[in-house]
N, C-alpha and C positions, 0 to 999 in steps of 0.2 A: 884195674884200668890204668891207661897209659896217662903222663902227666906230662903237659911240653910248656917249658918257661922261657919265655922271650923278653931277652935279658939286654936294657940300653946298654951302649957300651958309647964311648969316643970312639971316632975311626975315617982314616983317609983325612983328617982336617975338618972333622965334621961329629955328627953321632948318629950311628945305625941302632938295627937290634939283631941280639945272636939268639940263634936256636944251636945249642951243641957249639961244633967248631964252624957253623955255618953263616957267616954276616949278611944281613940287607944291603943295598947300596946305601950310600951316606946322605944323610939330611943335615940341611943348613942348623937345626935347633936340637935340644934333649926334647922338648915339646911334639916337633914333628916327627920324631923315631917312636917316641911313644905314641905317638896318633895311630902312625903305621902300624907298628906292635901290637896295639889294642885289636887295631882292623883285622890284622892275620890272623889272632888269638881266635876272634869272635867267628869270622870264617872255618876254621880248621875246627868247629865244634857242632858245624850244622849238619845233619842227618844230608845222607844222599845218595845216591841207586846202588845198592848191590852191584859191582862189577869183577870180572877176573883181573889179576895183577899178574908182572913177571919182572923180578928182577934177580941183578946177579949180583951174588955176596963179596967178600973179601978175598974169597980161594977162586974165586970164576965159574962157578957153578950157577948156574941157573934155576931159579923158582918158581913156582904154579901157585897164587891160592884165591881163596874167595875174600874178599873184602865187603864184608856186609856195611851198607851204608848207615846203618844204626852204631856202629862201632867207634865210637869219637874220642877224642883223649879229653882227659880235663887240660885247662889250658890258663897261664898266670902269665902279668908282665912285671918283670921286677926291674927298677930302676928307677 
């Protein structure tokens, strides 16, 4: 199982949260990125329709596959 941690960081004059190299916009407090954080965490864990997906990789190729909505990653906020 996939594992995604959303991590406060400072940023912009402010503090976001990062997933990978990927920031949120900035919040005024470490409080409110964590509120956010928590939110997306809890979101990005709920069951939801089986759908097809396509995206294209690093080389330009493009992909087909099934995305079962039962399929969730576990999900932490560190900061």
């Amino acid at each position: 199982m996939t594992k995604i941690t959303y991590e406060i960081v400072e940023h912009d004059g402010g503090w976001a949260y990062k997933v990978g190299d990927v920031l949120s916009e900035p919040f005024p407090s470490h409080d409110d990125a964590r509120r956010a954080a928590e939110r997306a965490a809890h979101e990005q864990v709920v069951p939801g329709d089986s759908t097809e997906i396509s995206y294209e990789d690093k080389e330009g190729r493009w992909h087909e596959e099934l995305s079962t909505g039962s399929d969730r990653p576990q999900t932490d906020v560190k900061g």
